[in-house]
LUMKERO-149948 format. One record per residue (C-alpha): residue number from 1; chain; y, x negated, z negated. Coordinates in steps of 0.2 Angstrom, whole numbers, plus 2048, in hexadecimal, padded with zeros to 3 digits. Example, Ala and Ser with C-alpha at 12.3 -4.5 7.8 and 13.67 -1.06 7.14 Angstrom:
BEGIN
<node><i>1</i><ch>A</ch><v>7EA</v><u>7C2</u><w>7D9</w></node>
<node><i>2</i><ch>A</ch><v>7FB</v><u>7BC</u><w>7DC</w></node>
END
This chain:
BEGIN
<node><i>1</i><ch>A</ch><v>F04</v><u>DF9</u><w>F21</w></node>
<node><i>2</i><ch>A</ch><v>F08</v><u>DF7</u><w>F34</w></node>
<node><i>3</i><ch>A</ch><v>EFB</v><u>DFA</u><w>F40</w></node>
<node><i>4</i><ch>A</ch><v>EF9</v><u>DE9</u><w>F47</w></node>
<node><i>5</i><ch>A</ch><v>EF7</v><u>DE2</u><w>F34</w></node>
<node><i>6</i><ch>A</ch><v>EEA</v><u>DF0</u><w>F32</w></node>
<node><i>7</i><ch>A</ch><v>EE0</v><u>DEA</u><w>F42</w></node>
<node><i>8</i><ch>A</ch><v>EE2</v><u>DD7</u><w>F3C</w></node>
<node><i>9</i><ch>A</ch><v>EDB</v><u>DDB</u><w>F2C</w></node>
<node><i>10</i><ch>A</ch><v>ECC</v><u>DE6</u><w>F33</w></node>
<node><i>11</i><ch>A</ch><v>EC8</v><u>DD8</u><w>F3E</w></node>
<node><i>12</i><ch>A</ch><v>EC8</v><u>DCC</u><w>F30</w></node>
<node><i>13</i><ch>A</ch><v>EBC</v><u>DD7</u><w>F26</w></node>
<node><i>14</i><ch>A</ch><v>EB1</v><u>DD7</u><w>F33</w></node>
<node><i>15</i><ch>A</ch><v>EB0</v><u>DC5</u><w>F37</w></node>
<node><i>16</i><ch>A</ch><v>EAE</v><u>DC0</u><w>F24</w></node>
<node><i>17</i><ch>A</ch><v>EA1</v><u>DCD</u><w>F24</w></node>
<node><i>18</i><ch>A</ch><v>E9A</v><u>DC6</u><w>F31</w></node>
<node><i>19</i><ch>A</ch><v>E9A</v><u>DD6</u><w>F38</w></node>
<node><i>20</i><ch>A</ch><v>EA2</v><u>DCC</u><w>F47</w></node>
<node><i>21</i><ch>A</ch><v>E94</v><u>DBF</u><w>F46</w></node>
<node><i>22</i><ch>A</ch><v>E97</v><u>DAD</u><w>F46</w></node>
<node><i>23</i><ch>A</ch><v>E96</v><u>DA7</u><w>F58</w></node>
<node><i>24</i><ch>A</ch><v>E99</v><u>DB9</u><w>F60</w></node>
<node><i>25</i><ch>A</ch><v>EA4</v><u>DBB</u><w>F71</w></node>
<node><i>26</i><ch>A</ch><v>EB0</v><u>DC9</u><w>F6F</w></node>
<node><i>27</i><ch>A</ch><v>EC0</v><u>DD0</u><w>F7B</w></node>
<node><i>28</i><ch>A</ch><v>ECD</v><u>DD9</u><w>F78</w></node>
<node><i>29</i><ch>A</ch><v>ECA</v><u>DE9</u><w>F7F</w></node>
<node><i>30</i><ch>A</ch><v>EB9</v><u>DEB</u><w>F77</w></node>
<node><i>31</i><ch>A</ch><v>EC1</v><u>DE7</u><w>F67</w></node>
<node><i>32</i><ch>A</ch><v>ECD</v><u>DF3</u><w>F68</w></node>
<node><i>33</i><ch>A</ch><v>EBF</v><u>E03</u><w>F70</w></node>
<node><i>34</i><ch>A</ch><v>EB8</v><u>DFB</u><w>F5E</w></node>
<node><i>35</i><ch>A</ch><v>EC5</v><u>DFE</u><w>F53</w></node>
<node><i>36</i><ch>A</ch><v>ECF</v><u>E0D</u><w>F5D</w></node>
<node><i>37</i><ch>A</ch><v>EDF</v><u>E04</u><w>F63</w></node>
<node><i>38</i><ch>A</ch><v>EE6</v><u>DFF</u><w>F6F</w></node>
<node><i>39</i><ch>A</ch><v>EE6</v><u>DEB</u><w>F76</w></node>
<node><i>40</i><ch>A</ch><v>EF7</v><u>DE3</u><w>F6F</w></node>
<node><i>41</i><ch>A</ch><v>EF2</v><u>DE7</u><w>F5E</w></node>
<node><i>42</i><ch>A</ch><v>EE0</v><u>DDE</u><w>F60</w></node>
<node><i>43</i><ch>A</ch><v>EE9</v><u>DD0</u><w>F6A</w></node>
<node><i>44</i><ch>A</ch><v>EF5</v><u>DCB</u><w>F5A</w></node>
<node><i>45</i><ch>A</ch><v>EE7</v><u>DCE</u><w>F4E</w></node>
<node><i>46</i><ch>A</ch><v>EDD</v><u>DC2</u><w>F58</w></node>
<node><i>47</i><ch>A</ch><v>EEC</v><u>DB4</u><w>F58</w></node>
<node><i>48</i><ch>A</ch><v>EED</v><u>DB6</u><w>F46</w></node>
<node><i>49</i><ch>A</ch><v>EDB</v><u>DB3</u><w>F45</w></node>
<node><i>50</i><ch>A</ch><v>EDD</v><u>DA2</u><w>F4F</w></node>
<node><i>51</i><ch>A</ch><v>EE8</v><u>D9D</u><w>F43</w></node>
<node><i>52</i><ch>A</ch><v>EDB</v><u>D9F</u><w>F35</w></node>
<node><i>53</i><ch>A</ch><v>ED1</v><u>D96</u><w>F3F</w></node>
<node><i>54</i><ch>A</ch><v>EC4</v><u>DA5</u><w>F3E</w></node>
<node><i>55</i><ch>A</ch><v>EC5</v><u>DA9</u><w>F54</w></node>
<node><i>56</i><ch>A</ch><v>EC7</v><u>D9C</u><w>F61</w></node>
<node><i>57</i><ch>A</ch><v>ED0</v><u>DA3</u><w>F6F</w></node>
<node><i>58</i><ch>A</ch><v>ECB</v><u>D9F</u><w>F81</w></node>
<node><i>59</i><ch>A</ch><v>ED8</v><u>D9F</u><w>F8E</w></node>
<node><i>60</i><ch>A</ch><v>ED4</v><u>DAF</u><w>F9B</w></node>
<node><i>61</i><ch>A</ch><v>EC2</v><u>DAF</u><w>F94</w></node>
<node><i>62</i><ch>A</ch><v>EC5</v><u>DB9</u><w>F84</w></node>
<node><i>63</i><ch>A</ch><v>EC1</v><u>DB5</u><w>F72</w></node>
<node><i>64</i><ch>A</ch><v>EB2</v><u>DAE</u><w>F67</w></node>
<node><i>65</i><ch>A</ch><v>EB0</v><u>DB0</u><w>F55</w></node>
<node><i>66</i><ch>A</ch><v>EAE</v><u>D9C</u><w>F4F</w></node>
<node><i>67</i><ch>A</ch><v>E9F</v><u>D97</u><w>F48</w></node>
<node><i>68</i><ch>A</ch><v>E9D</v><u>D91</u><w>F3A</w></node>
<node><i>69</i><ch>A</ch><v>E9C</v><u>D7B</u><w>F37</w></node>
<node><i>70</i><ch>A</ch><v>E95</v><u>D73</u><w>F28</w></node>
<node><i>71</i><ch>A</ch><v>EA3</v><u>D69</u><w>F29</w></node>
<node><i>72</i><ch>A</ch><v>EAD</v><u>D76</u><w>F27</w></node>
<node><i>73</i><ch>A</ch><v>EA7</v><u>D80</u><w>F1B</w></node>
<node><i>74</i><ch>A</ch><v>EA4</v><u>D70</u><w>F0F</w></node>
<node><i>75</i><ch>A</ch><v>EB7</v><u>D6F</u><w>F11</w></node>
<node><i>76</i><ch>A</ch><v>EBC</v><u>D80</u><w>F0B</w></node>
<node><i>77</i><ch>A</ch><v>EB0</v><u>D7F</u><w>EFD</w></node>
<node><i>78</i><ch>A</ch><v>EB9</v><u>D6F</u><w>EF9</w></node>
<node><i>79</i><ch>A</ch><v>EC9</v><u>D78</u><w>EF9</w></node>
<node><i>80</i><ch>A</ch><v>EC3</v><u>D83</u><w>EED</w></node>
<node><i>81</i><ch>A</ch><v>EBC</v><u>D74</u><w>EDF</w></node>
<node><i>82</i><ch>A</ch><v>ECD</v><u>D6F</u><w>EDF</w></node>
<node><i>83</i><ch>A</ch><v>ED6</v><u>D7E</u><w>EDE</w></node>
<node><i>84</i><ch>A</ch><v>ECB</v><u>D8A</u><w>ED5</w></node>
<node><i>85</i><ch>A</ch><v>EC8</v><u>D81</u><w>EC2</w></node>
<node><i>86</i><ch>A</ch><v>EDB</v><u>D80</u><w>EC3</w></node>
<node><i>87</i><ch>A</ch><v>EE1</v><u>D8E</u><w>EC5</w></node>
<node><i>88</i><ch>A</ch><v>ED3</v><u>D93</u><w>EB8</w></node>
<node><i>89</i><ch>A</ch><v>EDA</v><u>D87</u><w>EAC</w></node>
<node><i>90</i><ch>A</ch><v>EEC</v><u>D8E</u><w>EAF</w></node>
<node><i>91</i><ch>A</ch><v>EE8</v><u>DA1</u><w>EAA</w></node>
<node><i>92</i><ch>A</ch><v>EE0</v><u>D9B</u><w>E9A</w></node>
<node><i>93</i><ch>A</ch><v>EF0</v><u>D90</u><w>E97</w></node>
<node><i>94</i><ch>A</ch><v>EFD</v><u>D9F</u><w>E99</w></node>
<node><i>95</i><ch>A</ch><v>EF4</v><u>DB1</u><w>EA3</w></node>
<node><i>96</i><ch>A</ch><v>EFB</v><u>DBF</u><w>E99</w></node>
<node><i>97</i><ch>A</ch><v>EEE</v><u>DC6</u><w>E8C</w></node>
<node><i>98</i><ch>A</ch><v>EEB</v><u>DD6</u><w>E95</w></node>
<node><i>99</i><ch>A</ch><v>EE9</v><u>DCB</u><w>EA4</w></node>
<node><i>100</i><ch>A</ch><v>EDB</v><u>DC0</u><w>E9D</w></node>
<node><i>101</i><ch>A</ch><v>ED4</v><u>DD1</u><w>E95</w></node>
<node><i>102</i><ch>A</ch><v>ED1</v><u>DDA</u><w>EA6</w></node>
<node><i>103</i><ch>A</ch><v>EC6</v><u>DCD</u><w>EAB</w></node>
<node><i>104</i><ch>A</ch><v>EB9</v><u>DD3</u><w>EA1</w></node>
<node><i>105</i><ch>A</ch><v>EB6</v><u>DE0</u><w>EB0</w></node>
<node><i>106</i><ch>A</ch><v>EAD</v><u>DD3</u><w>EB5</w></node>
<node><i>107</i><ch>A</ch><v>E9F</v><u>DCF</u><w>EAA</w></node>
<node><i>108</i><ch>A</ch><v>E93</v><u>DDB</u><w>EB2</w></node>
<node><i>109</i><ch>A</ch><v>E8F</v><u>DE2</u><w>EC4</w></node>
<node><i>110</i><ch>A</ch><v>E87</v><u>DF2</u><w>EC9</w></node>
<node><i>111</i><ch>A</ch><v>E78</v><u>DF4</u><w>ECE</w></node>
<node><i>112</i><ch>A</ch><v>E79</v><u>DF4</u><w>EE1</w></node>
<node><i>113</i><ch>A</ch><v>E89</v><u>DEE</u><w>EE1</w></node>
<node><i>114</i><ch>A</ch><v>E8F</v><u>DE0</u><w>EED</w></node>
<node><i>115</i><ch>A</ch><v>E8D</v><u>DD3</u><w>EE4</w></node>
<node><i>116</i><ch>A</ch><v>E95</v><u>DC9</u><w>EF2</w></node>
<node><i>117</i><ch>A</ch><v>EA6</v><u>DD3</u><w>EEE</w></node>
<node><i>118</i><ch>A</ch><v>EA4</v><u>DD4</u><w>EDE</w></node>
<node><i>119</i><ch>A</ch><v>EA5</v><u>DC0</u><w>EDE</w></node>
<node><i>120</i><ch>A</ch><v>EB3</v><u>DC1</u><w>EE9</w></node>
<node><i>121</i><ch>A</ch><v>EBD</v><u>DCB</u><w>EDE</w></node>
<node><i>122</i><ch>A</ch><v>EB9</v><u>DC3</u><w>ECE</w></node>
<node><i>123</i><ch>A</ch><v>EBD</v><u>DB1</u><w>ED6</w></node>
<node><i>124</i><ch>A</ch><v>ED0</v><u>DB9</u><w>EDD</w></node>
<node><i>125</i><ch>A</ch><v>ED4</v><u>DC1</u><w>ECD</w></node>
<node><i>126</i><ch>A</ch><v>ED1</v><u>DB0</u><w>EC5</w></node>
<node><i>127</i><ch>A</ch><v>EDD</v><u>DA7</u><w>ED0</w></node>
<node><i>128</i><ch>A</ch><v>EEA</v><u>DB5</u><w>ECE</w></node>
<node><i>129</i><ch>A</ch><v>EE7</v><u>DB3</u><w>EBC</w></node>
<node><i>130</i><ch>A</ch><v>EEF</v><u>DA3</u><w>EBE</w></node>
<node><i>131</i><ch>A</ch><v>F01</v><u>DAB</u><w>EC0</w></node>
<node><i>132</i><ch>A</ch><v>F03</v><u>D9B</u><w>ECF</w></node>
<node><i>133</i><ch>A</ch><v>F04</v><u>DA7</u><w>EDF</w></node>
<node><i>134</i><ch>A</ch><v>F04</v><u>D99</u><w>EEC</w></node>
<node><i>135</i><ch>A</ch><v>EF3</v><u>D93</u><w>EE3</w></node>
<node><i>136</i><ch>A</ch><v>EEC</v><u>DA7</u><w>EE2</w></node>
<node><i>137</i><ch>A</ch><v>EF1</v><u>DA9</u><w>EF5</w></node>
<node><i>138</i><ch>A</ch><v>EE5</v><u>D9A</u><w>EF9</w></node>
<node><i>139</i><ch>A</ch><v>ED8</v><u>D9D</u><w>EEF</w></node>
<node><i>140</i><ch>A</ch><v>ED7</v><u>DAF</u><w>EF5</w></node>
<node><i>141</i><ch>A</ch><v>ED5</v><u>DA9</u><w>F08</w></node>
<node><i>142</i><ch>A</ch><v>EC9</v><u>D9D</u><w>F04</w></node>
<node><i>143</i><ch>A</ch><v>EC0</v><u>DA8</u><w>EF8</w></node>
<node><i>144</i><ch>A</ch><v>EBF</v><u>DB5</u><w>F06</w></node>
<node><i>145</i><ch>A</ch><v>EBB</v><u>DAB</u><w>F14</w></node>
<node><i>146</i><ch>A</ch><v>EAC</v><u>DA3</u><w>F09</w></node>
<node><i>147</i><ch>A</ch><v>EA2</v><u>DB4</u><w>F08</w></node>
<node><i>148</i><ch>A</ch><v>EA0</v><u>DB1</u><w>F1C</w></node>
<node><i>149</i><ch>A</ch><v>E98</v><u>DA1</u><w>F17</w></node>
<node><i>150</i><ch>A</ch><v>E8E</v><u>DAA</u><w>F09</w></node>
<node><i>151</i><ch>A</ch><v>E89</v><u>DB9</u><w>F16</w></node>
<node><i>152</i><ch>A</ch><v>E83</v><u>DAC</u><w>F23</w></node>
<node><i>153</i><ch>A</ch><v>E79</v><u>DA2</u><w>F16</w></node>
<node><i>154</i><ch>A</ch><v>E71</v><u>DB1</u><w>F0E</w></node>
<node><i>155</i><ch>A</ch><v>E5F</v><u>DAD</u><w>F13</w></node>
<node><i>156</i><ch>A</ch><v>E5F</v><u>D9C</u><w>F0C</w></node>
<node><i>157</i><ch>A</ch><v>E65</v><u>DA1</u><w>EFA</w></node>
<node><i>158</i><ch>A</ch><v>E5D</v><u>DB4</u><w>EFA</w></node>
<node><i>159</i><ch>A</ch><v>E53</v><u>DAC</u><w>EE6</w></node>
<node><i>160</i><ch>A</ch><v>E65</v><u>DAB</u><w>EDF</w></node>
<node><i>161</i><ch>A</ch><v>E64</v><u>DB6</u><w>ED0</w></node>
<node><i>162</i><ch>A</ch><v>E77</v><u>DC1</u><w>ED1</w></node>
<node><i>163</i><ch>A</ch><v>E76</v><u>DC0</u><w>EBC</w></node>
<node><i>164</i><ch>A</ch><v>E76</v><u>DB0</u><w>EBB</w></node>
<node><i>165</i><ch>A</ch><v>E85</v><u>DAD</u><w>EC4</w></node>
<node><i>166</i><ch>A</ch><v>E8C</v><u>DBB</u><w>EBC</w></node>
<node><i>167</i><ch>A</ch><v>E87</v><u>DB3</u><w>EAB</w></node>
<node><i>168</i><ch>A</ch><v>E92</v><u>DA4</u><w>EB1</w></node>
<node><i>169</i><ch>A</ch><v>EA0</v><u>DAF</u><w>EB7</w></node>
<node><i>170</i><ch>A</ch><v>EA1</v><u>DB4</u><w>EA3</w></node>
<node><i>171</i><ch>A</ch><v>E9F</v><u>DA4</u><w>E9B</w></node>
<node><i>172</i><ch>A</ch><v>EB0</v><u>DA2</u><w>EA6</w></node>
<node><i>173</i><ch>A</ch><v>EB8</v><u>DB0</u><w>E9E</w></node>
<node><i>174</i><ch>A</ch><v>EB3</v><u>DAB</u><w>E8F</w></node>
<node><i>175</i><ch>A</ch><v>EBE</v><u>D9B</u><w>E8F</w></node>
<node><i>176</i><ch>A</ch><v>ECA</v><u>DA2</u><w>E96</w></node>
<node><i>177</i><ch>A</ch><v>ECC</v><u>DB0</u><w>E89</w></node>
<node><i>178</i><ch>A</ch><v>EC8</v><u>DA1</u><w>E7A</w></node>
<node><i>179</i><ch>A</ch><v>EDA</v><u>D99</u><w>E85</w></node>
<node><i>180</i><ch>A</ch><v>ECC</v><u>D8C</u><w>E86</w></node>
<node><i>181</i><ch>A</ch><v>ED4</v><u>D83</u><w>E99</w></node>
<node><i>182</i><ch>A</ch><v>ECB</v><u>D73</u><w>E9A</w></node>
<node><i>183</i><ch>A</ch><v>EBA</v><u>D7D</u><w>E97</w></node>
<node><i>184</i><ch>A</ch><v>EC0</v><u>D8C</u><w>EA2</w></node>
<node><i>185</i><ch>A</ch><v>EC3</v><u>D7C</u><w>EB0</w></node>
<node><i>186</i><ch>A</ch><v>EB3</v><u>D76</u><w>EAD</w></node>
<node><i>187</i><ch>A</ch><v>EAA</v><u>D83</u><w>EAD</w></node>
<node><i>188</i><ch>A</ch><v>EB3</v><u>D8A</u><w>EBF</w></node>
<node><i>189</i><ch>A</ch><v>EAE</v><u>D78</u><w>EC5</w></node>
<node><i>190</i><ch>A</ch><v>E9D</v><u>D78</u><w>EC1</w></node>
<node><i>191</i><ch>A</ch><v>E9C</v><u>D8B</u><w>EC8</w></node>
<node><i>192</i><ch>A</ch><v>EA5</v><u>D86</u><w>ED8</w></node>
<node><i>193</i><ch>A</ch><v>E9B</v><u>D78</u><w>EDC</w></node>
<node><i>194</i><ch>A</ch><v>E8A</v><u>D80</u><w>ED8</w></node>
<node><i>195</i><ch>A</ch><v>E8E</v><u>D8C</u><w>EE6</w></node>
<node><i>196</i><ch>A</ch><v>E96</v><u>D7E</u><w>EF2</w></node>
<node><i>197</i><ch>A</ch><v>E83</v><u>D76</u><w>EF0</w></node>
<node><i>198</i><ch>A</ch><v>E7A</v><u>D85</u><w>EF2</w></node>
<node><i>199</i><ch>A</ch><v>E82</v><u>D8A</u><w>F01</w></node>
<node><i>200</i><ch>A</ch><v>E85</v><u>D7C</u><w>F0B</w></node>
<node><i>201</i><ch>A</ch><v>E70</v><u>D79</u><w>F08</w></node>
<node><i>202</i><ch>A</ch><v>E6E</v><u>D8A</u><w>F0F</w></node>
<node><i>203</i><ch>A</ch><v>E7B</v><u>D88</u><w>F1D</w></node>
<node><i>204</i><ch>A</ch><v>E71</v><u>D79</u><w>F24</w></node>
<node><i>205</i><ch>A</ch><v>E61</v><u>D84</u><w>F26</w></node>
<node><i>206</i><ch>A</ch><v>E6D</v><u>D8F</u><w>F2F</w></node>
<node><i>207</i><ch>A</ch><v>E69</v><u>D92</u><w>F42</w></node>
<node><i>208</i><ch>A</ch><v>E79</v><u>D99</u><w>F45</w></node>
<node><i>209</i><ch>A</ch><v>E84</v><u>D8C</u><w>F3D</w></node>
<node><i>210</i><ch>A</ch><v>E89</v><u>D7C</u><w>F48</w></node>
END
């Protein structure tokens, strides 16, 4: 991997992370003391970034990381409601058997695992599950720009019990495994917009969220 798509993607990570908090003021040349480069790599990861719609750069003033909108994220959850269940219904309809196999990784999660990634990754292996790449690409950005909303929201949704979700990420491979796609699609749907509720409740309690 080149070094500016290296920078770009440890930017990114940070910022989902909300390691790069929501909000936050940032330039490139404390970025790149940050991340041990020099200033043209950190410039074209930060113009990438714009483009996601993740920084907001400010002519001869430097960069800020956006904050996150209700709005906005209500869109993205809405992206994934529509996306999600079908690409969920798709891999029960035609993934490979081994492919439908390997997501019983996913049944259980450590203990003192991040549960957050753990999510993440169960939620992009369904999608590529799908065999539709262009609908797996999506889902994996919107998947992965959701844990920033998660991270933010953390404190309003701290009694969430991790098995339960977990419990629902199985009855999800089950019908997908029974080849079962309109259960597997309702089953996503219902998952998908449990969290949308859940979150955006939590993001409105949010002081850092416009």
């Amino acid at each position: 991997m080149l070094l500016r798509d290296n920078i770009y993607a440890a930017i990114r990570a940070d910022i989902l992370a909300c390691v790069l908090r929501p909000g936050a003021e940032v330039r490139e040349q404390e970025l790149a003391q940050r991340y041990a480069v020099s200033r043209q790599p950190v410039r074209e990861a930060l113009l990438r970034l714009e483009r996601e719609r993740l920084v907001t750069v400010h002519a001869r003033q430097g960069y800020q990381i956006n904050a996150i909108s209700v709005a906005d994220a209500r869109d993205l959850l809405r992206m994934r409601l529509a996306l999600e269940p079908a690409c969920a219904a798709e891999a029960a309809a035609g993934a490979p058997d081994s492919v439908v196999a390997s997501l019983d990784a996913f049944r259980t999660v450590a203990d003192g695992a991040d549960f957050i990634a753990e999510n993440r990754a169960f939620h992009i292996a369904l999608a590529e599950a799908s065999g539709n790449r262009r609908m797996a690409a999506t889902v994996r950005d919107l998947v992965e720009q959701a844990d920033r909303l998660v991270r933010v929201s953390l404190d309003g949704i701290r009694g969430r019990d991790p098995a339960q979700l977990v419990d629902e990420h199985a009855a999800i491979i089950d019908a997908v495994q029974r080849r079962d796609g309109r259960g597997a699609r309702r089953l996503v749907r219902a998952h998908v917009a449990q969290a949308e509720r859940r979150i955006l409740t939590a993001l409105e309690r949010s002081a850092i969220v416009l």
